[in-house]
One Martini backbone bead per residue (centre of mass of N, CA, C, O) as a GRO file, in nm:
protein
  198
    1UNK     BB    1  -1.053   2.907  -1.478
    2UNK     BB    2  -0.767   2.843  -1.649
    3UNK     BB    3  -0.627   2.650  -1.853
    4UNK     BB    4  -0.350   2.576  -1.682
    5UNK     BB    5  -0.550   2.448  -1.471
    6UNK     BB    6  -0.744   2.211  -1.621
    7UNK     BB    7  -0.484   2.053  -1.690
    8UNK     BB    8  -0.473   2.002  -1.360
    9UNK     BB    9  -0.454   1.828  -1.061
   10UNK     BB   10  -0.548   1.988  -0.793
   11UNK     BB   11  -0.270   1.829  -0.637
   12UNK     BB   12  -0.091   2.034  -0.822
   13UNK     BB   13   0.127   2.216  -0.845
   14UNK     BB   14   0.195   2.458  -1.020
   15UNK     BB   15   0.413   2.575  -1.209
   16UNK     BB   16   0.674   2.758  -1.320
   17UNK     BB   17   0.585   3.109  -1.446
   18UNK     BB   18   0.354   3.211  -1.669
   19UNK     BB   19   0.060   3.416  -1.648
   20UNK     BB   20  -0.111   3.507  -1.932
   21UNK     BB   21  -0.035   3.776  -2.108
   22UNK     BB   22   0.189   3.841  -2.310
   23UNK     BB   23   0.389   4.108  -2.185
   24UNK     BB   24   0.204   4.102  -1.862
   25UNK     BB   25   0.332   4.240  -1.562
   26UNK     BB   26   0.204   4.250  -1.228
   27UNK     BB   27   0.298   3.993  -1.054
   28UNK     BB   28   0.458   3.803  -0.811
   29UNK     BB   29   0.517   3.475  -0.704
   30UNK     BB   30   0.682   3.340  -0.375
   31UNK     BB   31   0.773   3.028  -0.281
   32UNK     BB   32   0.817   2.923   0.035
   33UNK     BB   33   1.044   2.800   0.306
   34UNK     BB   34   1.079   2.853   0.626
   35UNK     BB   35   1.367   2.847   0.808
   36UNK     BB   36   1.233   2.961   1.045
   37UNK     BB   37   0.933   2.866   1.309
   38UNK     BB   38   0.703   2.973   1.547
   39UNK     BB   39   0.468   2.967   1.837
   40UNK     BB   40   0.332   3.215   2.054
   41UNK     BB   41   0.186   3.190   2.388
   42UNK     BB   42   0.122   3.414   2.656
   43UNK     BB   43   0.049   3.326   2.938
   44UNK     BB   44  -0.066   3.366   3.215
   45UNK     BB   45  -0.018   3.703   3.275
   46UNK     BB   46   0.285   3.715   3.097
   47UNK     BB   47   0.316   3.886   2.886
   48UNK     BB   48   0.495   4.140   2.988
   49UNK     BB   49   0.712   3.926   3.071
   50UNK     BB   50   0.773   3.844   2.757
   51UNK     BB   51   0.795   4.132   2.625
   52UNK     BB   52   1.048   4.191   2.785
   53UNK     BB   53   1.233   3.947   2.714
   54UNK     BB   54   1.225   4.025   2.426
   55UNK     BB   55   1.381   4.295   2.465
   56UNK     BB   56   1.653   4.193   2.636
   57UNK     BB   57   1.716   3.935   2.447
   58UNK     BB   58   1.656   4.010   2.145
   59UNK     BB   59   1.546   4.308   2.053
   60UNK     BB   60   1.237   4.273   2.062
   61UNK     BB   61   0.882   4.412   1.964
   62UNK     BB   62   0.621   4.243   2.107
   63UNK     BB   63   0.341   4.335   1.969
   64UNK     BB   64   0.011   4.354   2.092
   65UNK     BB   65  -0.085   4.302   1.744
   66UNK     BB   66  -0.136   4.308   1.382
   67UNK     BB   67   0.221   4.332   1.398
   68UNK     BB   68   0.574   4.398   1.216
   69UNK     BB   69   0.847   4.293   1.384
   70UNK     BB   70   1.201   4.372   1.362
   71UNK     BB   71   1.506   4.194   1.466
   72UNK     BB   72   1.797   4.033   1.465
   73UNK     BB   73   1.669   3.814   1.239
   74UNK     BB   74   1.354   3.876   1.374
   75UNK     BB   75   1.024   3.770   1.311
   76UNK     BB   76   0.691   3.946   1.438
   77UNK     BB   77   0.316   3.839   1.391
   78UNK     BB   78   0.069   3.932   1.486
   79UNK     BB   79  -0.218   3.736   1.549
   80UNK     BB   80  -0.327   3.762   1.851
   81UNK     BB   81  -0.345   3.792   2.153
   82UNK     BB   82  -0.109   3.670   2.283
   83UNK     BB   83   0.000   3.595   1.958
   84UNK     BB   84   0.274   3.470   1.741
   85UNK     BB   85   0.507   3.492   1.513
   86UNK     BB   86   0.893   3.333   1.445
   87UNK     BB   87   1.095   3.437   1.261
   88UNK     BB   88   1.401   3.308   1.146
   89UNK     BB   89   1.715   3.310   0.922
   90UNK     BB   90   1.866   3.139   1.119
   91UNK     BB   91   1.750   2.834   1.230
   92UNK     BB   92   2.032   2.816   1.455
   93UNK     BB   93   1.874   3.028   1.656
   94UNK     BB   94   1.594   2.959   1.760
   95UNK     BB   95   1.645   2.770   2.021
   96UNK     BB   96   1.769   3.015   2.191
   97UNK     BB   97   1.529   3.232   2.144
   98UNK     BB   98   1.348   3.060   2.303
   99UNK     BB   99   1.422   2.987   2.577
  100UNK     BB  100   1.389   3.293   2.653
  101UNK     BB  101   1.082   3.258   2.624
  102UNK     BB  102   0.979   2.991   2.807
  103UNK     BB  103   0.871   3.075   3.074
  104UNK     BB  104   0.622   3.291   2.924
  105UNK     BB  105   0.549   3.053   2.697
  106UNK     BB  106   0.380   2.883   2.440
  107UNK     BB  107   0.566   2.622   2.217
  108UNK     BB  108   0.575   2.607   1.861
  109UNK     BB  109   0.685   2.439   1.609
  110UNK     BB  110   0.651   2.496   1.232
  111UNK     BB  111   0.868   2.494   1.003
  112UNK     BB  112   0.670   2.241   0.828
  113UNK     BB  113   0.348   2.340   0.821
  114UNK     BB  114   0.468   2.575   0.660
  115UNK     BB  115   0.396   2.827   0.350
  116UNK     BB  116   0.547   3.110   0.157
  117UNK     BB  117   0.420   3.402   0.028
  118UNK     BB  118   0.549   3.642  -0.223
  119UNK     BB  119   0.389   3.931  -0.290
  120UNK     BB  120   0.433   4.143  -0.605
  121UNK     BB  121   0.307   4.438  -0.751
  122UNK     BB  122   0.091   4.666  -0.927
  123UNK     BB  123  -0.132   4.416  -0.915
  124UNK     BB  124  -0.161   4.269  -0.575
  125UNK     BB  125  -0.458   4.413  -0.489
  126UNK     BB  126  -0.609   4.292  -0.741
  127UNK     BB  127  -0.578   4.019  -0.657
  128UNK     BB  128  -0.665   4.002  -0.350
  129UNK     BB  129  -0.962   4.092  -0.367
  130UNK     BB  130  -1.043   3.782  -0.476
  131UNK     BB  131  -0.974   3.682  -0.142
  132UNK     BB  132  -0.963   3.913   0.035
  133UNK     BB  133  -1.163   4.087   0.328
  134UNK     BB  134  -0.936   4.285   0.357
  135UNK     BB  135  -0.848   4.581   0.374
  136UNK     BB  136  -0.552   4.739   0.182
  137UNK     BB  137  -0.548   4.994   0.222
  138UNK     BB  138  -0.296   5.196   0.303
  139UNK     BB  139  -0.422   5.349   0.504
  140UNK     BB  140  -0.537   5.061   0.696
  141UNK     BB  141  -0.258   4.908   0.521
  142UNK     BB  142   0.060   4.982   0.633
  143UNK     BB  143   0.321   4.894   0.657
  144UNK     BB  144   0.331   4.627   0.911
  145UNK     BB  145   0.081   4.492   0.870
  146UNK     BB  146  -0.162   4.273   0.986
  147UNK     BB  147  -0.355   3.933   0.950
  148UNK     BB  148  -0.590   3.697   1.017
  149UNK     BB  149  -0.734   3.497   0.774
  150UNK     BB  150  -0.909   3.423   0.521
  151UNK     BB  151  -0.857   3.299   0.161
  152UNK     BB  152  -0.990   3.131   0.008
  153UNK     BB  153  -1.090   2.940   0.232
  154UNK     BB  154  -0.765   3.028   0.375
  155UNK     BB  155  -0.582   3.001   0.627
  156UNK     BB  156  -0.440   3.302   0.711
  157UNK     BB  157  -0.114   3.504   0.753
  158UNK     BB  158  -0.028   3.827   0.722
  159UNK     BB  159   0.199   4.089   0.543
  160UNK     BB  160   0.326   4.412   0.506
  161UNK     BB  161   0.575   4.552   0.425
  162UNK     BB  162   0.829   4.715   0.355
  163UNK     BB  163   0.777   4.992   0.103
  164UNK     BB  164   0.693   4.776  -0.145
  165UNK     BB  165   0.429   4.622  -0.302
  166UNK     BB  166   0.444   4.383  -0.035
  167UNK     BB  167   0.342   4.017   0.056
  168UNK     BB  168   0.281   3.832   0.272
  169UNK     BB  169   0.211   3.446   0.342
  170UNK     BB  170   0.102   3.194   0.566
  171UNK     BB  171   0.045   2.848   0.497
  172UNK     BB  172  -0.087   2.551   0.517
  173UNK     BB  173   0.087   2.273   0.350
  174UNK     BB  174  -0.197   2.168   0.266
  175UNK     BB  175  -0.276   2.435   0.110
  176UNK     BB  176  -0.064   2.519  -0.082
  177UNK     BB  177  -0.201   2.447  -0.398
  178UNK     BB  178  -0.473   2.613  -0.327
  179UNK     BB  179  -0.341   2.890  -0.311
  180UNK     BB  180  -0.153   2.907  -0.616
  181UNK     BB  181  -0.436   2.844  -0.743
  182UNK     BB  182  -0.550   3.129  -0.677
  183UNK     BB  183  -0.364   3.326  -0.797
  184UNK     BB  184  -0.370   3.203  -1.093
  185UNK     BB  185  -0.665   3.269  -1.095
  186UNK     BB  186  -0.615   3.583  -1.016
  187UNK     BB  187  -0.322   3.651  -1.112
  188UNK     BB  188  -0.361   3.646  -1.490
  189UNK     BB  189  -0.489   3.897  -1.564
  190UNK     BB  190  -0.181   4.040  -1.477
  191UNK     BB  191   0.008   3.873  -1.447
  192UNK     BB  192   0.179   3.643  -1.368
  193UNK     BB  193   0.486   3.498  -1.158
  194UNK     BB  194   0.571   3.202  -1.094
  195UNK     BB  195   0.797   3.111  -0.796
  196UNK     BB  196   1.033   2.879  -0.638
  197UNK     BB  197   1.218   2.937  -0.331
  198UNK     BB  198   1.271   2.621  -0.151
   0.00000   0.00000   0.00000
């Protein structure tokens, strides 16, 4: 552990700041608040019904896969066979957006059980090796790629964006402290930046 997680009871987020040696900026870590988040679990047989309902109605590719699709402000994570998280931009948007898919689906509002990371910078999979057991090089995680996993312990889904090396994680609120004291503790020694966006 570094010293300013030592300094701190085990149940406490750490504050925003720096981490690490002075002048060194390697990691930057935001976490948020989900605006709007569901989970969706295709029921038996309707998969396919699913998948049209969500591109007529939606303009969304709920591609059945570990992957990232995104559309009309709505971003859609395969999580498992036949399951995804969808988070909307704008909260009023979700309930509207859910009707059209519940005849074909089994729906969970999530928006307050989850808390996201938002990692990115030059060594942001320096980072992350310490504590996440899928392969993140580019060739087999390329931007779009997602992936639900163990991370230090702690159930996480997540996801590499498009463009610049931005990784998002959505992990349960009862382990937002424990997910963020992992960071700051694998990524001390590369400049962490640790911002809090609400």
């Amino acid at each position: 552990m570094t010293s300013a997680l030592d300094a701190l009871p085990v149940t406490q987020m750490p504050p925003d700041g720096h981490y690490g040696p002075a002048g060194k900026h390697g990691v930057t870590a935001r976490i948020f608040d989900p605006p709007a988040l569901a989970t969706l679990a295709a029921r038996h047989g309707a998969g396919a019904a699913l998948s049209a309902a969500a591109r007529v109605e939606l303009g969304l590719d709920l591609a059945d896969a570990p992957r990232l699709s995104r559309a009309n402000g709505l971003t859609a994570i395969g999580t498992g066979p036949g399951r995804w998280f969808l988070l909307a931009e704008a909260p009023e948007d979700l309930p509207a957006h859910l009707a059209a898919l519940a005849p074909h689906a089994a729906i969970t509002e999530q928006t307050d059980a989850m808390v996201g990371f938002e990692l990115s910078g030059p060594h942001v999979r320096d980072l992350l090796a310490k504590g996440v057991t899928v392969d993140l090089d580019p060739s087999v995680f390329p931007p779009g790629a997602a992936a639900t996993s163990n991370v230090a312990h702690i159930n996480t889904s997540f996801w590499r964006e498009p463009g610049d090396e931005r990784f998002v994680f959505l992990a349960g609120r009862s382990y937002a402290v424990a997910f963020a004291r992992f960071l700051v503790a694998s990524g001390a020694a590369f400049g962490l930046e640790l911002v809090h966006r609400g």
